[in-house]
C-alpha positions as CSV (number, residue, x, y, z in Angstrom):
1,X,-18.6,5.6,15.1
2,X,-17.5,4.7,18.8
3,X,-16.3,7.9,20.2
4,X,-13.6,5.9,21.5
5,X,-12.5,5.4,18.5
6,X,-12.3,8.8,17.1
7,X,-10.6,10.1,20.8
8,X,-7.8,7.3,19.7
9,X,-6.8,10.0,16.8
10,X,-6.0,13.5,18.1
11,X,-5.0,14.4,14.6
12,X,-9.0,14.7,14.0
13,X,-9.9,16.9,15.9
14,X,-8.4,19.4,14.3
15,X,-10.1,22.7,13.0
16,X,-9.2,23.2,9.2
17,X,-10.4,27.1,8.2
18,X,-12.6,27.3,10.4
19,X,-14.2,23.8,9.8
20,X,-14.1,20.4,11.4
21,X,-10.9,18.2,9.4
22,X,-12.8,15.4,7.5
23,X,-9.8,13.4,6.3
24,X,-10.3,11.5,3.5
25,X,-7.1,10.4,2.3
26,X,-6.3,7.5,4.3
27,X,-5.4,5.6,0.8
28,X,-2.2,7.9,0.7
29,X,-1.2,8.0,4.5
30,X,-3.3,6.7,7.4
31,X,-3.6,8.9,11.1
32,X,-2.1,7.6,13.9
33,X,-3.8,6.6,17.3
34,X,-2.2,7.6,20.4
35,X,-1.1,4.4,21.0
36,X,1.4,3.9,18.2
37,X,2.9,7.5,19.2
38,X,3.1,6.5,22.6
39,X,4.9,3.5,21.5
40,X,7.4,5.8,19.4
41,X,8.3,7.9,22.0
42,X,8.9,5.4,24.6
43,X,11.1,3.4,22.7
44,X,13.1,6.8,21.8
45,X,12.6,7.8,25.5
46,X,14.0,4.4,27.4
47,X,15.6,2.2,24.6
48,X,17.3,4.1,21.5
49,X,20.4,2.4,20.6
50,X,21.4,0.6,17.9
51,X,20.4,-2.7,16.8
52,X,22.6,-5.8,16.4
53,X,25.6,-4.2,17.1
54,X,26.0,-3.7,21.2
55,X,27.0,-6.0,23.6
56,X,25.4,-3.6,26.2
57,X,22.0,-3.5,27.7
58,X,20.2,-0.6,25.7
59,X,21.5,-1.6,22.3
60,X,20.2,-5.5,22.8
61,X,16.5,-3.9,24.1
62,X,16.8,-1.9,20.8
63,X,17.5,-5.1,19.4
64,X,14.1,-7.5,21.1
65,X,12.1,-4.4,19.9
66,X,13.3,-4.8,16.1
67,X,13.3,-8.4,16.4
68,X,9.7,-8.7,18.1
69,X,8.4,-6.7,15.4
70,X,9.3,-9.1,13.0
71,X,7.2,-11.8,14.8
72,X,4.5,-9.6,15.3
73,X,4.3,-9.0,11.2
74,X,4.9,-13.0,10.5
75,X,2.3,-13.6,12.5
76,X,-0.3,-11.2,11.0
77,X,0.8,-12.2,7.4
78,X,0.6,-15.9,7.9
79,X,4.3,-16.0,6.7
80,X,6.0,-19.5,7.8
81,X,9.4,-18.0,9.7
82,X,10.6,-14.6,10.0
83,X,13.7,-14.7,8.0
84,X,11.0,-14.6,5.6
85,X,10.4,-10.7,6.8
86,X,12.6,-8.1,5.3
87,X,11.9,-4.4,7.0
88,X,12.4,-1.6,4.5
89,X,11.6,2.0,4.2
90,X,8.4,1.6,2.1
91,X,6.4,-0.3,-0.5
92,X,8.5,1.4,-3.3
93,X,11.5,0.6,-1.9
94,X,10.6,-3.5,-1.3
95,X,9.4,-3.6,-5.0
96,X,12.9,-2.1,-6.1
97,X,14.9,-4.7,-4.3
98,X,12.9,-7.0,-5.5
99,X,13.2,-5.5,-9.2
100,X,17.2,-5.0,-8.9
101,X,18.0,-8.1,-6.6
102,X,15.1,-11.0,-8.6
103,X,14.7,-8.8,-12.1
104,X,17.8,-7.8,-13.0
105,X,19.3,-11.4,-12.0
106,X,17.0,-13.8,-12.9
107,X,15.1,-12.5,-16.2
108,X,16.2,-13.0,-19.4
109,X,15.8,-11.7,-22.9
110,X,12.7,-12.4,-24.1
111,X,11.0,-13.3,-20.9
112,X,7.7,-11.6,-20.6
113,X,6.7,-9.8,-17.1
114,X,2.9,-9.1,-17.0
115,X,1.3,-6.6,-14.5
116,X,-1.9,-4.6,-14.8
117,X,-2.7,-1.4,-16.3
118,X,-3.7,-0.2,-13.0
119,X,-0.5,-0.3,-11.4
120,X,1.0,2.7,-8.8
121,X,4.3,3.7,-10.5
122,X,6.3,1.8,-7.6
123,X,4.9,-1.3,-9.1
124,X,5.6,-0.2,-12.8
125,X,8.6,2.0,-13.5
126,X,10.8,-0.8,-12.0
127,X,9.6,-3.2,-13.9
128,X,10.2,-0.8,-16.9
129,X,13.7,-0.7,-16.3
130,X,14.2,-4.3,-16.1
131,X,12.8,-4.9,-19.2
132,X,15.1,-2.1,-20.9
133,X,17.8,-3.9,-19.1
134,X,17.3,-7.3,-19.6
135,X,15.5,-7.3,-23.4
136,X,12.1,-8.4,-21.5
137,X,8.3,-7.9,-22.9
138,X,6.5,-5.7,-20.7
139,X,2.9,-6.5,-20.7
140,X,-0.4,-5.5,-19.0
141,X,-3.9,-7.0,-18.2
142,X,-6.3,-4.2,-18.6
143,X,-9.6,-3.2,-17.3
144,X,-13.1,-3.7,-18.6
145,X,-15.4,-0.8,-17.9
146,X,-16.1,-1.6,-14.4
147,X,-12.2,-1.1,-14.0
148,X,-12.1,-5.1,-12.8
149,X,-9.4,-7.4,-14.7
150,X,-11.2,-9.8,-16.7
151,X,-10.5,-13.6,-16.1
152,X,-10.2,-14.0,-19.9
153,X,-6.9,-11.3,-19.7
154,X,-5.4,-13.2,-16.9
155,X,-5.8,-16.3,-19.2
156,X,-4.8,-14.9,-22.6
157,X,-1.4,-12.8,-21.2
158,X,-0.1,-15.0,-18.8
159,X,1.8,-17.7,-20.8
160,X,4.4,-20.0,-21.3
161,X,6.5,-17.2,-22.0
162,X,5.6,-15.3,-18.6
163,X,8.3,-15.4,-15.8
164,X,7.5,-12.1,-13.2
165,X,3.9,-11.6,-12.7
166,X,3.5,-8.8,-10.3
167,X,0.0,-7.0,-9.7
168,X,-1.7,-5.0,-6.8
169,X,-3.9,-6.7,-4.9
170,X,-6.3,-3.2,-4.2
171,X,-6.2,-0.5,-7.0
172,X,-5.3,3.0,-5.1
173,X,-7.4,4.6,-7.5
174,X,-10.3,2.1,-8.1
175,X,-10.3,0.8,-5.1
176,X,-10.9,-2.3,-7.3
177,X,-10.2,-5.6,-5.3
178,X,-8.2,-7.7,-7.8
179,X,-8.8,-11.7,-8.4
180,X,-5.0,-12.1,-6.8
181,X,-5.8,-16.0,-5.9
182,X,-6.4,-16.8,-9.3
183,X,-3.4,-14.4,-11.0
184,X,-1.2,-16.4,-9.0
185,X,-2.3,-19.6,-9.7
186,X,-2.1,-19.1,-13.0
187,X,1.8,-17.4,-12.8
188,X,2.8,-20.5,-10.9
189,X,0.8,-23.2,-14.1
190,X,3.4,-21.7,-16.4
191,X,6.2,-21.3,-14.0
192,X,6.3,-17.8,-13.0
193,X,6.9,-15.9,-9.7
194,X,4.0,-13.8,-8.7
195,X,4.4,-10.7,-6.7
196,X,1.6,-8.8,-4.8
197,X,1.2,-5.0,-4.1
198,X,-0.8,-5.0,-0.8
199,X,-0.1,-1.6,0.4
200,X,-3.8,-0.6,-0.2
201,X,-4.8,-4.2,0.9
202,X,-2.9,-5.4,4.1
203,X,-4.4,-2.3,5.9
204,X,-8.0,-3.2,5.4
205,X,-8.6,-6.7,5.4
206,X,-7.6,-10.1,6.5
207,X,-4.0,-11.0,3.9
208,X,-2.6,-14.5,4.6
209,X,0.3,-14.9,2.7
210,X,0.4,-18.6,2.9
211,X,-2.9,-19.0,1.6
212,X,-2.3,-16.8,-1.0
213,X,0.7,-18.5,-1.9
214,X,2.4,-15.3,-3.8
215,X,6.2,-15.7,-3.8
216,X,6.5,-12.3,-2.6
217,X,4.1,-9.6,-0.8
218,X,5.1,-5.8,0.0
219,X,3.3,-3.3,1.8
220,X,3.6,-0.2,4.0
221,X,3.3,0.8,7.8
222,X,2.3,4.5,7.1
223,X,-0.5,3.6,5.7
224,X,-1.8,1.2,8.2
225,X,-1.4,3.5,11.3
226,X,2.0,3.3,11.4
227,X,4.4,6.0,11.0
228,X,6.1,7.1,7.6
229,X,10.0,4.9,7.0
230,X,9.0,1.8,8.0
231,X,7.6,-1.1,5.4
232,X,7.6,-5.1,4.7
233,X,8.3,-7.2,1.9
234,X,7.4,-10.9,2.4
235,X,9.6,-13.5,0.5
236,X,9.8,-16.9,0.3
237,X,13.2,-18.7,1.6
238,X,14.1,-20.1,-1.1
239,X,13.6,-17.3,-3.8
240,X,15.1,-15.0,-0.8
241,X,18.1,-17.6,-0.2
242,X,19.4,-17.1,-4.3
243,X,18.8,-13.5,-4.6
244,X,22.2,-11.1,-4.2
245,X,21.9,-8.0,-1.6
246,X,20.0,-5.2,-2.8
247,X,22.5,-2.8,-0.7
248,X,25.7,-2.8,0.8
249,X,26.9,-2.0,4.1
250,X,26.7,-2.6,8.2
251,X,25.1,-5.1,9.6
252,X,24.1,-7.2,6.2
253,X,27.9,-8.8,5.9
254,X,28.8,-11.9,7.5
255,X,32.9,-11.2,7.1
256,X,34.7,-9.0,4.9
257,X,38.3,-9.4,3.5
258,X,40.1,-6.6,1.4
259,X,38.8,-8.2,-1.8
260,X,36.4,-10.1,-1.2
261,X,32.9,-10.0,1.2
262,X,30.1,-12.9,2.5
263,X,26.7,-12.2,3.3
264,X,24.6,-12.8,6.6
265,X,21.3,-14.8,6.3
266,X,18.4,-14.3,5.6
267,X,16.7,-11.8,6.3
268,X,19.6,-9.4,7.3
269,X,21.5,-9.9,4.2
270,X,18.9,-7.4,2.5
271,X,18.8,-5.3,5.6
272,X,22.0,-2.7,4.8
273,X,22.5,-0.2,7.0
274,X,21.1,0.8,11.2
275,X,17.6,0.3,10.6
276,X,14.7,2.4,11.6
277,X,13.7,0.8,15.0
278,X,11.3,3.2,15.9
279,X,9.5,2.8,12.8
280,X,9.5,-0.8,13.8
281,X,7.8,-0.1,17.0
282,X,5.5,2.1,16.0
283,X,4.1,-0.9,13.1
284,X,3.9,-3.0,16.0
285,X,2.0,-1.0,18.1
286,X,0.0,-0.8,14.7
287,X,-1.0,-4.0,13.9
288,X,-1.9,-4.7,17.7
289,X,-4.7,-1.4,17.2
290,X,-5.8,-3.4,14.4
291,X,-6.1,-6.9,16.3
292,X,-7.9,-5.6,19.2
293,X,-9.8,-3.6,16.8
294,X,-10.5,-6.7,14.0
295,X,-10.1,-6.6,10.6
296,X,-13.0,-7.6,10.0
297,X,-14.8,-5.1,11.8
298,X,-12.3,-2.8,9.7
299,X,-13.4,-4.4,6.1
300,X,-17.2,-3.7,7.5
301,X,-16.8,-0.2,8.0
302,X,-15.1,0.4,5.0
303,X,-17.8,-1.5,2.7
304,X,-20.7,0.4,4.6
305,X,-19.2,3.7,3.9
306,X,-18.4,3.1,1.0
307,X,-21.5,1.6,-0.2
308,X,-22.7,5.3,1.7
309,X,-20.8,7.5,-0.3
310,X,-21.5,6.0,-3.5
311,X,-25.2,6.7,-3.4
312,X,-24.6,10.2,-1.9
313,X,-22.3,11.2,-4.8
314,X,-24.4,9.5,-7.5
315,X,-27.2,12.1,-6.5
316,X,-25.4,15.1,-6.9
317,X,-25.7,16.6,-10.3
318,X,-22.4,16.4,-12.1
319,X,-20.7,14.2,-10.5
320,X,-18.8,11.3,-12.6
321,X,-17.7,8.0,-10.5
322,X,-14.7,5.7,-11.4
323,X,-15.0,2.0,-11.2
324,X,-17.1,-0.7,-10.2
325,X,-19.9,0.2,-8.0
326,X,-20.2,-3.3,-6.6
327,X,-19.0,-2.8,-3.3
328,X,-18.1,-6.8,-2.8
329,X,-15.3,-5.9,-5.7
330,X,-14.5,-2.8,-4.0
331,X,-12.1,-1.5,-0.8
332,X,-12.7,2.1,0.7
333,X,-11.7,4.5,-2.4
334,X,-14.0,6.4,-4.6
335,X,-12.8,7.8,-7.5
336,X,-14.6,10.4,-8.8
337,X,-14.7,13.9,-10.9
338,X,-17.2,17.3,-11.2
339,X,-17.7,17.8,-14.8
340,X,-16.4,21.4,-15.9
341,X,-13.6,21.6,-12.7
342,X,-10.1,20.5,-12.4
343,X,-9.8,17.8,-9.9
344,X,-7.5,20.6,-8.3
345,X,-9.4,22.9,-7.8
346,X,-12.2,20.6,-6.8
347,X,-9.5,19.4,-4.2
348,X,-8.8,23.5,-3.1
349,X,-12.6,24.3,-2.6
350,X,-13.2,21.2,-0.3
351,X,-10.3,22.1,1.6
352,X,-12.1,25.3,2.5
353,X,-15.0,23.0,3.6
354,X,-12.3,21.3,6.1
355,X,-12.2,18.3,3.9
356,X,-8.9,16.8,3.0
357,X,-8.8,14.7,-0.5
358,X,-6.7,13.9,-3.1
359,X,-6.5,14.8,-6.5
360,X,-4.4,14.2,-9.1
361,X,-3.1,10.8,-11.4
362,X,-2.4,9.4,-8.2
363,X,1.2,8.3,-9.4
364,X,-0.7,6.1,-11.8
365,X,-0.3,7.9,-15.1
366,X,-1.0,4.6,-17.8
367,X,-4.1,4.3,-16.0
368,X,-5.6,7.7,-16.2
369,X,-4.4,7.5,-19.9
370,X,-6.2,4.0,-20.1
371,X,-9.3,5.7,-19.0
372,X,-9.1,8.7,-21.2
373,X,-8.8,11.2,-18.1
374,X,-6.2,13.4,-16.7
375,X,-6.6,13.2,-12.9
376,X,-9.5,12.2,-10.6
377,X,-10.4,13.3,-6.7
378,X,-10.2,10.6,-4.6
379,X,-11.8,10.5,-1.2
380,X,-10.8,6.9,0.7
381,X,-11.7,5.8,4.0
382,X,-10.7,3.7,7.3
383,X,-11.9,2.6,10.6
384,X,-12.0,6.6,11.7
385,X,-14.3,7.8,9.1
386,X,-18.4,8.1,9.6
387,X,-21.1,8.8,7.5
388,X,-21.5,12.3,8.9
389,X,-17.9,12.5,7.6
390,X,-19.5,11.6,3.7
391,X,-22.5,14.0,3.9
392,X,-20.2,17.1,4.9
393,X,-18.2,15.3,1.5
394,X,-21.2,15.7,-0.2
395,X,-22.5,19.4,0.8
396,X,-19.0,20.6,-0.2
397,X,-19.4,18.9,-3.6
398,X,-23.0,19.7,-4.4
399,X,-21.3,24.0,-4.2
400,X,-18.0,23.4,-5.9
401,X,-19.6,24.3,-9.5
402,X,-21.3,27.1,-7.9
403,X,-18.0,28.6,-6.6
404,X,-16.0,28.6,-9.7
405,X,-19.5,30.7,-11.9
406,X,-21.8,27.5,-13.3
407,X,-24.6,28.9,-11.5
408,X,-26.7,27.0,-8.2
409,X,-25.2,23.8,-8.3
């Protein structure tokens, strides 16, 4: 890796008992280069006010800052107009508004939604509730042993009866690249809105939302180098234009009578509340690092390491390994587990070794069910990891038996 590169992320160089930091959980929460925090602090520094609201120099900076960021994420998306860019808090949040404003409004007993077995909780619990709500059929497309949706379960569960499809485009446990393109052509053949998860997608490789044609998209500054409290949902205008106000407050009223209230457009009408401008300035500053950086270049050095670790792990004596191997289905995460260990403890010992992974179900409980486990470790990587980063993975691993009394290895 460019030196450059790794000098852009103090964070790193780090000592963690007594050991270089190898961070390998960039699938949960990405490190931030210096010029996102820059960014942060010199909005908070020279232009802190709030947004929308003052007639007075500071607040309307405050304001072009918001505003500019908006562009900035159109433009990256592919969107058509930025009253097609809502800002929220986080992926979870966007797919609750969209749950409680498009759901709870616009499905009816008896309407099936369909999403996949491999779901993060934010992109299944909500969908839970609106099918307790409304008298829906939840359904799922599940996994064949490589952990990839077959095209015979897109085409056997997505029917005439189908009105919310809503799948991640990148499993955060997998790594699994789903066949999105296709899942939503087929939702829009029998008349159903499609909805994509790309919080483990839109930070690692090239997402065009027109394209795509998805009637809605959410995802996640934190994990894309931008800082926790700040994330997108995409929307079409007209699906956005009929849906009611997920919350209620400042700045997303247009006037407001003792009984009665109208809403501002789009996109502020979903936009309750003072809003987390420097979030917003810290994802811009975010997706320009990844510009002048290039996606591409980003994908690349994912695949390669990727690709890297999966030979490095599959030579270590009792190691198992979730998922496809194919590393042209695959993003940057590597699910594995060390027979005999809790994915815990396996987690605790690395730590010791400076290396930071996660372990757990990965708030994705159906799947782990689905797979007959109860957790896995997960290592995942971005633009700031390096092979040297996987072998010190993989000298920690080949001791973690030996720690907890199976003998050498």
């Amino acid at each position: 890796m460019d030196k450059k590169i790794r000098n852009d992320f103090p964070t790193l160089d780090q000592m963690v008992n007594g050991c270089r930091l190898v961070y390998l959980d960039s699938a949960a929460t990405t490190q931030k280069p210096l010029s996102v925090m820059k960014e942060i602090e010199d909005y908070y520094r020279s232009s802190n006010a709030n947004p929308h609201r003052g007639a007075y120099s500071l607040s309307m900076q405050a304001t072009q800052i918001y505003e500019n960021t908006r562009t900035i994420i159109k433009e990256f998306i592919g969107a058509g107009k930025e009253k097609e860019i809502v800002f929220t808090k986080n992926t979870t949040e966007a797919l609750n508004l969209i749950a409680y404003s498009y759901g709870m409004n616009f499905i009816n007993k008896g309407d099936e939604i369909v999403i996949s077995i491999a779901e993060h909780h934010s992109n299944l619990v909500p969908w839970q509730q609106v099918a307790k709500a409304k008298g829906a059929v939840l359904k799922y497309l599940y996994l064949d042993e490589e952990g990839l949706i077959a095209k015979e379960e897109i085409e056997n569960k997505i029917t005439a009866k189908t009105k919310l499809v809503s799948v991640t485009q990148v499993s955060n446990v997998l790594g699994t690249i789903n066949p999105v393109k296709e899942i939503i052509e087929k939702a829009h053949s029998v008349g159903a809105i499609a909805i994509i998860d790309a919080a483990q997608s839109i930070p690692h490789q090239r997402v065009n939302v027109s394209e795509l044609d998805a009637d809605f998209i959410v995802f996640s500054g934190h994990k894309m180098l931008a800082p926790m409290g700040i994330g997108v949902l995409y929307g079409k205008e007209a699906l956005l234009e009929k849906m009611p106000p997920f919350l209620f407050g400042g700045d997303m009223i247009e006037y407001v009578t003792e009984q009665d209230t109208t809403y501002a457009e789009l996109p502020y009408k979903f936009e309750g509340g003072t809003q987390n401008v420097g979030g917003a300035a810290g994802l811009s500053a975010a997706v320009k690092y990844l510009q002048e950086f290039g996606m591409d270049k980003v994908q690349a050095i994912e695949k390669d390491l990727v690709c890297y670790a999966i030979d490095k792990l599959s030579e270590i004596p009792h190691i198992i390994l979730y998922g496809t191997k194919d590393v042209e289905k695959k993003a940057g995460v590597l699910s594995f587990n060390v027979e005999d260990v809790h994915p815990h403890d396996v987690a605790t010992i690395l730590d010791s070794y400076g290396v930071a992974i996660r372990a757990g179900h990965h708030c994705a409980e159906p799947l782990m069910r689905y797979m007959k486990v109860n957790a896995t470790c997960r290592a995942s990587f971005y633009l700031y990891n390096t092979k040297e980063d996987i072998d010190i993975l993989a000298e920690a691993l080949a001791d973690t038996r030996r720690w907890l009394g199976y003998g050498s290895k």
